[in-house]
GUDOSE-836478 format. One record per residue (C-alpha): residue number from 1; residue in one letter; chain; x, y, z. Coordinates in nm, 3 decimals, decimal comma, m for minus. Each point is the difference from the previous one (the first is absolute). Layout:
N
<r n="NUM" res="A" chain="A" x="X" y="Y" z="Z"/>
...
This chain:
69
<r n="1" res="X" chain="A" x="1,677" y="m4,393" z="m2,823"/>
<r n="2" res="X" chain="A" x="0,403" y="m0,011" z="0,042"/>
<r n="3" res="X" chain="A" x="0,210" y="0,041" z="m0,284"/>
<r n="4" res="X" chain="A" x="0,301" y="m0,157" z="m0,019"/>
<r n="5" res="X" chain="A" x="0,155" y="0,252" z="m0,143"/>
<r n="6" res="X" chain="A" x="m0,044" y="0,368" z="m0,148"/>
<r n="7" res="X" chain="A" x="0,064" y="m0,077" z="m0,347"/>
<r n="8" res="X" chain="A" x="m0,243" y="m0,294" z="m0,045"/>
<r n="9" res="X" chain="A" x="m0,283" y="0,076" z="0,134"/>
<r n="10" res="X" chain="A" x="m0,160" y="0,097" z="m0,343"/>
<r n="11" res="X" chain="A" x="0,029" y="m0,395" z="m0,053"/>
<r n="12" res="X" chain="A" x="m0,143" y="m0,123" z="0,330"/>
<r n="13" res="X" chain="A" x="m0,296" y="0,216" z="m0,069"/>
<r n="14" res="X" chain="A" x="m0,086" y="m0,090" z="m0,367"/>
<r n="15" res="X" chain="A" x="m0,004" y="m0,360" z="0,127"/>
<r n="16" res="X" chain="A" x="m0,190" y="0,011" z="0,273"/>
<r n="17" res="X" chain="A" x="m0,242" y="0,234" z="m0,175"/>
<r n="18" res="X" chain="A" x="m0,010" y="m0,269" z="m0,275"/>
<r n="19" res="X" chain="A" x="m0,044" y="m0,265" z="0,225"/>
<r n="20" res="X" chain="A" x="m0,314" y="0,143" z="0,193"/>
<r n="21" res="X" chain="A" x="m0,180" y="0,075" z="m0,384"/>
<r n="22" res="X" chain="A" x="0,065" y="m0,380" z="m0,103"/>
<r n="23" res="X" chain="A" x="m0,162" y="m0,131" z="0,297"/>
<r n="24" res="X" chain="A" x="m0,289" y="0,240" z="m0,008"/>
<r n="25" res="X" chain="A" x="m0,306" y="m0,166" z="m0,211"/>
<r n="26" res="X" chain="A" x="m0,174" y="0,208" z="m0,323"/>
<r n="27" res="X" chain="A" x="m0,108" y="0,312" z="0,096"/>
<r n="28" res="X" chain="A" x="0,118" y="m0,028" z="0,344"/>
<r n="29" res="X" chain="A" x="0,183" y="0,314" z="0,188"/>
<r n="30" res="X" chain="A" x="0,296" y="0,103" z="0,179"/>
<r n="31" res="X" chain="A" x="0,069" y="0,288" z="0,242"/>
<r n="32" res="X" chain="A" x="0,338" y="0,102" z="0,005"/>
<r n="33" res="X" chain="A" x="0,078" y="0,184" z="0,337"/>
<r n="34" res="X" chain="A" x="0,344" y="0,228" z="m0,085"/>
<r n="35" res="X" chain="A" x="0,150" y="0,213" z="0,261"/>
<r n="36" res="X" chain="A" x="0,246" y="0,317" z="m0,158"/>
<r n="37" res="X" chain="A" x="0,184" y="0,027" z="0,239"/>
<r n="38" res="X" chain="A" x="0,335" y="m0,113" z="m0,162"/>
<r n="39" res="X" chain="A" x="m0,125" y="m0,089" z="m0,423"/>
<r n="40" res="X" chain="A" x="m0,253" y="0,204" z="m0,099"/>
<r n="41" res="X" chain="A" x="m0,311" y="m0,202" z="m0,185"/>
<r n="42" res="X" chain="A" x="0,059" y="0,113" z="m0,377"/>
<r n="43" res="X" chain="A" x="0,328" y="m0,183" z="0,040"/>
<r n="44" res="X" chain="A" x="m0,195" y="m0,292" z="0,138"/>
<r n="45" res="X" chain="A" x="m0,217" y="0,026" z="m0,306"/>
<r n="46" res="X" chain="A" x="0,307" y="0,012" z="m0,279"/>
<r n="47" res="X" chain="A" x="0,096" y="m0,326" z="0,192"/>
<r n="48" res="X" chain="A" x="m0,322" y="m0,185" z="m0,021"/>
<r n="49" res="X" chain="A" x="m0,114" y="0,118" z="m0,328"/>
<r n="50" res="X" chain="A" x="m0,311" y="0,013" z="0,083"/>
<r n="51" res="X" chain="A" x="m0,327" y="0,282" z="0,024"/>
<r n="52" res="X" chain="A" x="m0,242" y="m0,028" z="0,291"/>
<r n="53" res="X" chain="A" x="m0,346" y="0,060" z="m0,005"/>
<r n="54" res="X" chain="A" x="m0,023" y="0,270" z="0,219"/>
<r n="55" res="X" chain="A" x="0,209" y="0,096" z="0,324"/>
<r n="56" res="X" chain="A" x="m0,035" y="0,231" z="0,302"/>
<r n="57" res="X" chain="A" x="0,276" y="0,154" z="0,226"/>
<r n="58" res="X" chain="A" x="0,039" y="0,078" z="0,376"/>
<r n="59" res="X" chain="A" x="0,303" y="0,226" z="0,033"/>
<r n="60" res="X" chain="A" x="0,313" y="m0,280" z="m0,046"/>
<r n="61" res="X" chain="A" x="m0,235" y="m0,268" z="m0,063"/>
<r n="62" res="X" chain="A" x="m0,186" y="m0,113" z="m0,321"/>
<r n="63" res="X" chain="A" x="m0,271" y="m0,252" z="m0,078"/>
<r n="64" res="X" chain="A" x="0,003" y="m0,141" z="m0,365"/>
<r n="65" res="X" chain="A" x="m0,232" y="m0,209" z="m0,186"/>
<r n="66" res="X" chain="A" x="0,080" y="m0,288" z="m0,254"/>
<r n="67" res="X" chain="A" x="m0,200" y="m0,243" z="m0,212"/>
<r n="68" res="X" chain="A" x="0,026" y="m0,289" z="m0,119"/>
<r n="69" res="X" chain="A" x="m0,150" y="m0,048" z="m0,363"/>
């Protein structure tokens, strides 16, 4: 994803996090695929507002799950 600009992408994320968990039906799940290379993930998650299920990590890169309820 390309952010338009340093400051905003807080915003860009919270809506297209929002957008993927209104389309998803009850119950159903979302992977979230987050690189740290420039924001780390726990500033990802104060954005979203949200708590996966469960998440793995492979050095930079980190697998999160979400559901729907």
């Amino acid at each position: 994803m390309l952010f338009r600009s340093k400051d905003g992408w807080q915003d860009e994320i919270r809506k297209g996090f929002n957008e993927c968990m209104r389309v998803l039906k009850k119950n159903g799940t979302l992977v979230f695929k987050w690189s740290e290379q420039q924001v780390m993930v726990s500033d990802v998650l104060k954005a979203i507002d949200a708590k996966p299920l469960f998440g793995t990590r492979r050095g930079k890169t980190i697998f999160l799950v979400f559901m729907k309820s």
